[in-house]
N, C-alpha and C positions, 0 to 999 in steps of 0.2 A: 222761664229762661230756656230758650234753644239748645241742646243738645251739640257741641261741636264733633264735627264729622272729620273720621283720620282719612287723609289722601289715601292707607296701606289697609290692605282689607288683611283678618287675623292670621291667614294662609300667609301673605306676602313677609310678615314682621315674624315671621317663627327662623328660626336660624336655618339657613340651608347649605346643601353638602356643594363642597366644592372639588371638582375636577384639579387634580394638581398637574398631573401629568395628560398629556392626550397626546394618543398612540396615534404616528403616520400612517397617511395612507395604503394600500397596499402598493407596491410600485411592479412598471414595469423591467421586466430584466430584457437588456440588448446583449445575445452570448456569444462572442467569439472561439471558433475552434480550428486550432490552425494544422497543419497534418504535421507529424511528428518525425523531427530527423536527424533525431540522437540514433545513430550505430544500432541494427536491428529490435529497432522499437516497432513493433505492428499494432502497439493498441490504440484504441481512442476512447476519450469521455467520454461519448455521449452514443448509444444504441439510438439507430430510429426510431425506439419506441421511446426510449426516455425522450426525446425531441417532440414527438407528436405529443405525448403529455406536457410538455413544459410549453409548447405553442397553442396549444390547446385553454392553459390559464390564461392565453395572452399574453406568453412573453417572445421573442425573435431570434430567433438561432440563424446565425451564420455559419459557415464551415467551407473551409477550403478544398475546394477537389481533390479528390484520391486520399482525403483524409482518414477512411475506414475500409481502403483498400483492402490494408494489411490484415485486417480481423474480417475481412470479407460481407463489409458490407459496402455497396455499391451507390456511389451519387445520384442513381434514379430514385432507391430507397429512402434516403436521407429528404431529398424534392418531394418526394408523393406524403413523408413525415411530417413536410412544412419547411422545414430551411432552409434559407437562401444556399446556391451552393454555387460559389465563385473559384475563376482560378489566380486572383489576383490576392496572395496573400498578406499585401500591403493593408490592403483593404477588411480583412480579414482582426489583425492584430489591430486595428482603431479602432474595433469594439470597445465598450465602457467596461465587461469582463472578460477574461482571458478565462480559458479552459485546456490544460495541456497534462500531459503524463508528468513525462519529463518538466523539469526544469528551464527555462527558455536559456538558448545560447545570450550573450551579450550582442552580437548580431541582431537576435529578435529582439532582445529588449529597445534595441533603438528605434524599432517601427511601434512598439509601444502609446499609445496617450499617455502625457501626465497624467496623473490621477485616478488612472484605471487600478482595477479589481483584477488580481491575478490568484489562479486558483489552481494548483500543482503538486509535483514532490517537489521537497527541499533539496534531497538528496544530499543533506551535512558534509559527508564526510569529501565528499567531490567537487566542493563549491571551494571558490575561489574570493578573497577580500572585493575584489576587480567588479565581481556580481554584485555585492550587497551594496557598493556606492554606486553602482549604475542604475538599482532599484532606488536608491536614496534620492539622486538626480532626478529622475522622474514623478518622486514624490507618490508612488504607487504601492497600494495598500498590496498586501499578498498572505496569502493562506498557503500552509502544507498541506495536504490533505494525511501525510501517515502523522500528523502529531494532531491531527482534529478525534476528540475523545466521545464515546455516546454517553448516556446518561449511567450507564455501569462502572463508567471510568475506566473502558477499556477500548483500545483503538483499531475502530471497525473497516479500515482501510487495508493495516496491516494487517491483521487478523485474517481478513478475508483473501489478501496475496498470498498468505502465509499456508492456509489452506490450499491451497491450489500447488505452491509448491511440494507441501508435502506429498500429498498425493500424485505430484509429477516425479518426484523422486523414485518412486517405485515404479509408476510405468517405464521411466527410464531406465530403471535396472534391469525390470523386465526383458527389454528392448535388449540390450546390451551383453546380456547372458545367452542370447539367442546364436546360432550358428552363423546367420545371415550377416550378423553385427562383428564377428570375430569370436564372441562368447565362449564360454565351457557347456553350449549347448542343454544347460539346465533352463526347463521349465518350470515358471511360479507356482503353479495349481500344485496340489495336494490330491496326486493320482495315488490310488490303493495301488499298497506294495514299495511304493518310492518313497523315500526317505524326504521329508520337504524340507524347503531350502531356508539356511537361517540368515535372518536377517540381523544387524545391531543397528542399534538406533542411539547416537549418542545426543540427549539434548531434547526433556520430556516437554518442551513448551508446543505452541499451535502446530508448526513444522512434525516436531517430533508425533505429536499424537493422531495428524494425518499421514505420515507415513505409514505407523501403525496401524490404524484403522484400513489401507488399502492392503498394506501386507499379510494381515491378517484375516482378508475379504478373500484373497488369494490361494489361502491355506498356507502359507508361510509360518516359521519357528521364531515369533518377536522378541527381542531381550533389548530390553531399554534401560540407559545411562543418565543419569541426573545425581547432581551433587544434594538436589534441592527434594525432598524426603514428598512436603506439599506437593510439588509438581507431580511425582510418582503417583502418588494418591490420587490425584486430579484425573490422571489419566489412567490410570486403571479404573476409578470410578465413572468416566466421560465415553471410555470403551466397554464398561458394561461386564468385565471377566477380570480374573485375575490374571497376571505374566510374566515373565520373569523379570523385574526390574532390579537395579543395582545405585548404590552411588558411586562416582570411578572412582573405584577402586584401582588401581596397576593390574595387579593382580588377578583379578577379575577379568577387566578389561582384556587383557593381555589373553586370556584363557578363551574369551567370548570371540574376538579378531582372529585368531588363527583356525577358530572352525566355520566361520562364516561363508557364506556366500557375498553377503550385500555391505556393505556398511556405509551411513546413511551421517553423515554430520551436519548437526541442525541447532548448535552451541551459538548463542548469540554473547556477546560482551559490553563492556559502555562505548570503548573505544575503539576496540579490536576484538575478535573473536578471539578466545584462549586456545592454546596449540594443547589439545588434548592428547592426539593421536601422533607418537612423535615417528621419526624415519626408522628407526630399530622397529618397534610395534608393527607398521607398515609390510617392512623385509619380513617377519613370520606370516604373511597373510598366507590362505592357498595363491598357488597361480591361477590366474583367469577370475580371480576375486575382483567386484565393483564395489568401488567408494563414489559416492554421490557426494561429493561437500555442498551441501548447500550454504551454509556460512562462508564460503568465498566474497560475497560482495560485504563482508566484515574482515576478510583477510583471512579464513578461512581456521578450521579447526585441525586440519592432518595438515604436517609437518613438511609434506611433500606437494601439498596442493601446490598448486599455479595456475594463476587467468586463463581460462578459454575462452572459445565464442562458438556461438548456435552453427557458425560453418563448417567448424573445426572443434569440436566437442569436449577430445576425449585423447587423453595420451597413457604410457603406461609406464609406469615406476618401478621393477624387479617384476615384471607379468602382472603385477595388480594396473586393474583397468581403472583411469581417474578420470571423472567427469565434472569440469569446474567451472562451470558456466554461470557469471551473477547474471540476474533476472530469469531465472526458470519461468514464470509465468507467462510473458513473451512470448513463447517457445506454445502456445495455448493462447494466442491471442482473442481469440472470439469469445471465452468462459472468462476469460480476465478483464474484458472491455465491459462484458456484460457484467459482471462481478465491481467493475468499479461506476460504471452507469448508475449501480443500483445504490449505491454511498455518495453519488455527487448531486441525483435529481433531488433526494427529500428537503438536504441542505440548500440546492438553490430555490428553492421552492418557501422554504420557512424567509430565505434571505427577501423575498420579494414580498412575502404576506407580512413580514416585521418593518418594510417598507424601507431597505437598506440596509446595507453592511454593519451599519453604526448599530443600529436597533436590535438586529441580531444577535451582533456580538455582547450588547448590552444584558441582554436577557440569557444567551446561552454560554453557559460558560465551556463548555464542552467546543464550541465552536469558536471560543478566545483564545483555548489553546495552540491552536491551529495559527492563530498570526501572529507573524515573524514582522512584518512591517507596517506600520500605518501613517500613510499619507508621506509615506517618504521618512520616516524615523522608526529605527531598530525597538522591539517591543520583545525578542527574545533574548534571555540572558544567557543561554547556551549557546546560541551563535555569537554573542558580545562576547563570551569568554574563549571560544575556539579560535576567533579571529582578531581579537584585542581590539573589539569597536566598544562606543560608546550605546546603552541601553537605556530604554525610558520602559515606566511600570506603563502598562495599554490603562490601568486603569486612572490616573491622573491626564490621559489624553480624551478619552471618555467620559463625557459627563453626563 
């Protein structure tokens, strides 16, 4: 009798692995960069090198004329990087992504695509209801860039401005203490013989401990305020020496302010910055004393602050010199373009090898926290709660 023969050879009938998921392919990105024209904004996204790298994968940057003016770089650079460089900035915002510092006016948002990918600050606390339903209307997905987190859980956007201010703090006071400025004619450096200049620093977070770290590059006398005992530690540890740090005290505070030179407020809050430094504390400063509030674009932490701007700097309270200008970084456009160039290429780059925004966000959480909208519906509960809109969890939109 014949032996019957199986149609399946024993290879074929053994169980085999099934593919559940299959990853998109890698996609192309089309990047809109439109030039920015919020009140003395100089920066831009994107450095010509981060462009010739991201055109270089294969993907197309547009960008509007005169768009990297202000950080000084120049549209022949941007063309010879690869970009298309128009001056029709209609044309510009129909990109599929949008790339901007700022926030787009409601204005831009109507040159907008539905459905586009916008990628920005949020800038909370200056947004208006009027925004988030004109984003709703368009149905357009949108990213912060200062609430996008890395793999440390810490936020490399702000972190990195953050830096830049501090350290602009101190060249500013530098500046300011000069003759040329109106000053008391003290110089930072730490000349033998001279007594060097003391600085206070209220507020040991990123701010606070680049201040430090420049004031103390300087030869300056540092003494740093924080309620938060960690943060002190952090930063005596992250600067490498011991210093005098304090938690505010009044007392203390009080003691440290009337022999200063500098004083540097770098107090961040949820809502508001807390008024640490009240108008009495101020009235004991020396004369020709500079306070830098950095914490003004929170509302500031000395009691006497008020808004400036980059034209108009600085005004003076009892002879104390006040410098209250939100956005310091601005003020250093070129270190600050290339500083955020370097947080926006790696991100658009992963967003195009995970083959869209969806895939992205799926895999990286770090990069979920960062959107506020998808597809035209609210995905942040802290702008749902700021503004009394209605919130969806991103991850029941996600699947």
């Amino acid at each position: 009798m014949s032996k019957s023969l199986s149609p399946f050879t024993k290879a074929q009938l053994l169980p085999q692995e099934e593919t559940l998921e299959v990853y998109k392919k890698k996609g192309d990105l089309f990047i809109g960069i439109p030039k920015e024209t919020h009140f003395q904004e100089k920066r831009v996204c994107l450095t010509p090198d981060a462009v010739s790298a991201l055109v270089s994968n294969g993907h197309r940057v547009m960008i509007e004329s005169g768009a990297g003016i202000g950080a000084n770089f120049k549209d022949k650079t941007y063309s010879e990087a690869g970009a298309e460089v128009t001056k029709d900035t209609t044309k510009v915002f129909s990109c599929p992504i949008i790339l901007k510092v700022e926030p787009p006016s409601l204005d831009e948002i109507k040159l907008i695509n539905p459905q586009a990918l916008l990628i920005s600050a949020l800038q909370l606390k200056t947004q208006s209801k009027k925004y988030f339903e004109s984003l709703a209307a368009k149905r357009i997905t949108a990213l912060a860039f200062e609430f996008i987190k890395d793999d440390d859980g810490a936020y490399p956007a702000v972190r990195s401005l953050s830096e830049i201010a501090g350290t602009a703090s101190i060249l500013i006071a530098s500046e300011l203490l000069s003759n040329v400025n109106g000053g008391n004619g003290l110089m930072f450096g730490n000349i033998s013989g001279v007594p060097p200049t003391e600085v206070v620093i209220i507020g040991a977070g990123t701010v606070g401990e680049f201040a430090a770290r420049s004031a103390i590059g300087l030869g300056a006398n540092v003494k740093i305020f924080d309620n938060s005992i960690t943060k002190l530690r952090c930063v005596q540890s992250n600067l490498g020496r011991t210093l005098y740090t304090s938690t505010l005290q009044p007392k203390n505070l009080v003691k440290a302010l009337k022999r200063c030179d500098i004083a540097i407020g770098a107090v961040r809050g949820k809502n508001r910055s807390p008024i640490v430094v009240t108008e009495a504390m101020v009235n004991t400063m020396k004369s020709g004393a500079v306070v830098i509030d950095v914490s003004i674009d929170m509302g500031g932490c000395f009691e006497t602050s008020e808004v400036t701007n980059h034209d108009k700097p600085t005004f003076e309270h009892n002879g104390v010199i006040h410098y209250c200008v939100p956005n310091i970084p601005a003020r250093y456009s070129r270190s600050a373009s290339v500083s955020i160039s370097n947080i926006f290429t790696p991100y658009l780059l992963k967003i195009a090898e995970d083959g869209g925004i969806e895939n992205a966000i799926r895999f990286d959480r770090g990069l979920k926290n960062g959107l506020y909208f998808y597809h035209g519906i609210l995905t942040n509960k802290s702008v749902a709660d700021w503004f009394d809109l209605d919130c969806s969890d991103v991850n029941l939109l996600i699947f």
